[in-house]
C-alpha positions as CSV (number, residue, x, y, z in Angstrom):
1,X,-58.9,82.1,189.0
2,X,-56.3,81.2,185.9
3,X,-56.0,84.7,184.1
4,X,-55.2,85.0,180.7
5,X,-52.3,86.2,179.2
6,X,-52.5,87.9,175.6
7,X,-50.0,89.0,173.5
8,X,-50.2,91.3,170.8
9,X,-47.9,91.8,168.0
10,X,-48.0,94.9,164.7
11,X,-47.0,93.1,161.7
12,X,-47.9,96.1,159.5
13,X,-44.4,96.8,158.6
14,X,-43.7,92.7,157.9
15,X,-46.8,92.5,155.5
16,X,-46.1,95.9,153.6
17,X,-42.6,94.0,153.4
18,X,-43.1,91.0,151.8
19,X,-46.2,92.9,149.9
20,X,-43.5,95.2,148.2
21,X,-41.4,91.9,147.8
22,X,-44.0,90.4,145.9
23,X,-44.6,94.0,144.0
24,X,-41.2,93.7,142.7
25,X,-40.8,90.2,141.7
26,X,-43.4,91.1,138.5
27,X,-42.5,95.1,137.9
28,X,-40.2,96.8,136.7
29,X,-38.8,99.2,140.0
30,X,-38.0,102.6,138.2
31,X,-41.4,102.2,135.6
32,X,-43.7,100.5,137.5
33,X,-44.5,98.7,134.5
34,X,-44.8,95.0,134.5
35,X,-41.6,92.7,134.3
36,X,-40.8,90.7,131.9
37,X,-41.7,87.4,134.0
38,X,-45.2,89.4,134.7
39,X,-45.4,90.0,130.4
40,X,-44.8,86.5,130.1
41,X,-47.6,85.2,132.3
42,X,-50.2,88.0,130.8
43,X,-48.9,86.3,126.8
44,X,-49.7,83.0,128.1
45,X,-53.2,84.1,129.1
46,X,-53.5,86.4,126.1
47,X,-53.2,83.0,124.1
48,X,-55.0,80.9,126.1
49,X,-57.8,83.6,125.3
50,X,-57.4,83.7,121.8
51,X,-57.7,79.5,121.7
52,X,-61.0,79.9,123.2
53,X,-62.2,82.6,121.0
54,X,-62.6,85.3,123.6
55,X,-59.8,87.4,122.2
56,X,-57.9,87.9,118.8
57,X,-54.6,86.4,119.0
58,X,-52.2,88.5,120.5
59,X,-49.4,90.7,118.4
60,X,-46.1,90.7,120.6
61,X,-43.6,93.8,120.0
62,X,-40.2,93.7,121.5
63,X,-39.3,97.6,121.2
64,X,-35.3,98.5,122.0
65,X,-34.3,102.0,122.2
66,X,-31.1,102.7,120.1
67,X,-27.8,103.5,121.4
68,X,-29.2,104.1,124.4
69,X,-26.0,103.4,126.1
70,X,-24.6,107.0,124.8
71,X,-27.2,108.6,126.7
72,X,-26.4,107.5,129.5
73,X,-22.9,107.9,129.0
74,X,-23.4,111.6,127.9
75,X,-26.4,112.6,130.5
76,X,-26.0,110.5,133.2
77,X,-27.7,107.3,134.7
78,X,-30.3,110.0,136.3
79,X,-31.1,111.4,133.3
80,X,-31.6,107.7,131.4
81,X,-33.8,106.9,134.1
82,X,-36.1,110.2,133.4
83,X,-35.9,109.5,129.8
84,X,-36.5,105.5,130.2
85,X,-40.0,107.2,132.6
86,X,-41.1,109.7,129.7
87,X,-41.1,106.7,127.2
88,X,-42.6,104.5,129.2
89,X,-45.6,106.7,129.8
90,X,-45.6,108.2,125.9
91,X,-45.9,104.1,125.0
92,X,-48.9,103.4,127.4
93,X,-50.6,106.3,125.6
94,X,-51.0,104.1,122.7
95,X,-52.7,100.9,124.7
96,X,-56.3,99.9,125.2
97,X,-57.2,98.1,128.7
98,X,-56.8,95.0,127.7
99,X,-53.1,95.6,126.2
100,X,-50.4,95.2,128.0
101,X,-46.9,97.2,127.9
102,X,-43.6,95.6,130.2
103,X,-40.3,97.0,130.6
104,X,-38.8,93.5,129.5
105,X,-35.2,95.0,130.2
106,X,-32.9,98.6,130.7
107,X,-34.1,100.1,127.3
108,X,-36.3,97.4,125.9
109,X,-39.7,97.5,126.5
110,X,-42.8,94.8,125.3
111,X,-46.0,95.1,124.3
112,X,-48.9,92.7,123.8
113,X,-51.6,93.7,121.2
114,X,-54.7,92.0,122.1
115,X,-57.1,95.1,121.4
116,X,-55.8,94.7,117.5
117,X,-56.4,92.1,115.0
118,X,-56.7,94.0,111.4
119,X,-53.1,93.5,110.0
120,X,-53.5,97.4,108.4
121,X,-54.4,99.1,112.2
122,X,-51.6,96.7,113.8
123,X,-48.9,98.4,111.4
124,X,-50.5,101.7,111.9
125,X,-49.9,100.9,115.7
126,X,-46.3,100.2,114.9
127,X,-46.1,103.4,113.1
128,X,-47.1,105.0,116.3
129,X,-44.8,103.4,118.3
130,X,-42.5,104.5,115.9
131,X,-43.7,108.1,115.9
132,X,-43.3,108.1,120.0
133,X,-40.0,106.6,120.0
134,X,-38.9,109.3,117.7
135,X,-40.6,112.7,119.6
136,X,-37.8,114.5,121.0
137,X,-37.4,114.5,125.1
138,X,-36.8,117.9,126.3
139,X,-34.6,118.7,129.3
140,X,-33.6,121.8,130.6
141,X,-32.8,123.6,127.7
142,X,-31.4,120.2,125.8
143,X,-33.4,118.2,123.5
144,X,-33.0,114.0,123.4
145,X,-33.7,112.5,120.2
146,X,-34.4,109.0,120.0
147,X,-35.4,105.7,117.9
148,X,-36.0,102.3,118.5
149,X,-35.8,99.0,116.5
150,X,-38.7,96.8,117.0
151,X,-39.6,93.1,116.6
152,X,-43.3,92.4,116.0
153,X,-44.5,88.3,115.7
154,X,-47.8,87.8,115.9
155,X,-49.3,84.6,117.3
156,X,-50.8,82.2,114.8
157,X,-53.0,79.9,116.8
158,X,-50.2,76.8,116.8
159,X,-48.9,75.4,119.6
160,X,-46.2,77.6,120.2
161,X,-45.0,78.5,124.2
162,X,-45.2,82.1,125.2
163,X,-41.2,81.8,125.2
164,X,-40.9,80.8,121.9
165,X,-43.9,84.0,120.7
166,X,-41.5,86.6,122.5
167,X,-38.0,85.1,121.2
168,X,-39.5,85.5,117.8
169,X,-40.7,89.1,118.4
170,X,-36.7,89.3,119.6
171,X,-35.2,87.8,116.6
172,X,-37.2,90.2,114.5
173,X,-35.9,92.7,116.7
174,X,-32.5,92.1,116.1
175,X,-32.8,91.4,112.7
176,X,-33.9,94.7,112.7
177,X,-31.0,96.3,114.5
178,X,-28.9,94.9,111.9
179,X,-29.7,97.1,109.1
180,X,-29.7,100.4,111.1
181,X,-31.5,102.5,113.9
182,X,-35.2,103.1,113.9
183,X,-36.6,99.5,112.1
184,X,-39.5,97.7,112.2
185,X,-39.1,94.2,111.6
């Protein structure tokens, strides 16, 4: 009688490895927020969207924190990092479901607007933004006060690649750098 031979082998700690691979290949590692490759793929299907009428067309804000550098210089990386968390979760606050909020670099974060379309509420979201940006961070008995430029483009039904809708958000951005701290462009 030929017996059988069977072998077995766990490859719960190979899967959770490539599954955490694949995790953070599309977010952000200390945020959990989406990367910007992951931001870029949810603007293509935001746009795709608003072509078929599901959804308004999408409003893309590139938001940098200012001379964020200096805090971490003067606080330390760890304390960035906290700070960088609090802001993170005080911007997602402002989003509906369907929005979507990345961390598209260290202190740059992007949001797509979908849940918007009124031109009025969309700079009343900005405001916001604004507003959260600006709330100080409290730490120990030390108080972080912050503000951000941001670049806002919205998309206007052309033919224009998800690339080109962000680089215009960060042109607006920059432009927006350029004549001081805490601008909306």
């Amino acid at each position: 009688d030929g017996g059988s031979v069977v072998i077995l082998e766990d490859v719960t700690e190979r899967k959770a490895a490539q599954e955490r691979i694949a995790h953070l290949a599309r977010y952000d590692e200390l945020t959990g927020l989406p990367n910007r490759e992951l931001f870029l793929d949810r603007l293509e299907a935001a746009i795709l969207r608003s072509r078929t009428g599901e959804d308004p067309r999408p409003t893309i804000f590139v938001i940098d924190v200012d001379r964020f550098r200096q805090v971490n210089d003067g606080f330390g990386i760890a304390v960035g990092d906290s700070i960088l968390l609090t802001m993170a979760r005080r911007l997602q606050r402002h989003l509906k479901p369907n929005d979507t909020l990345a961390r598209l670099a260290g202190d740059q974060f992007g949001i797509i607007l979908v849940s918007e379309r009124d031109p009025k509420r969309i700079a009343s979201f900005a405001e916001a933004v604004r507003r959260t940006v600006r709330t100080p961070i409290t730490f120990g008995d030390r108080e972080v006060f912050l503000t951000a430029c941001t670049g806002i483009s919205v998309y206007d039904g052309s033919d224009k690649r998800k690339e080109d809708l962000l680089e215009d958000a960060e042109i607006a951005m920059y432009h927006a750098k350029r004549f001081g701290p805490d601008r909306v462009e």
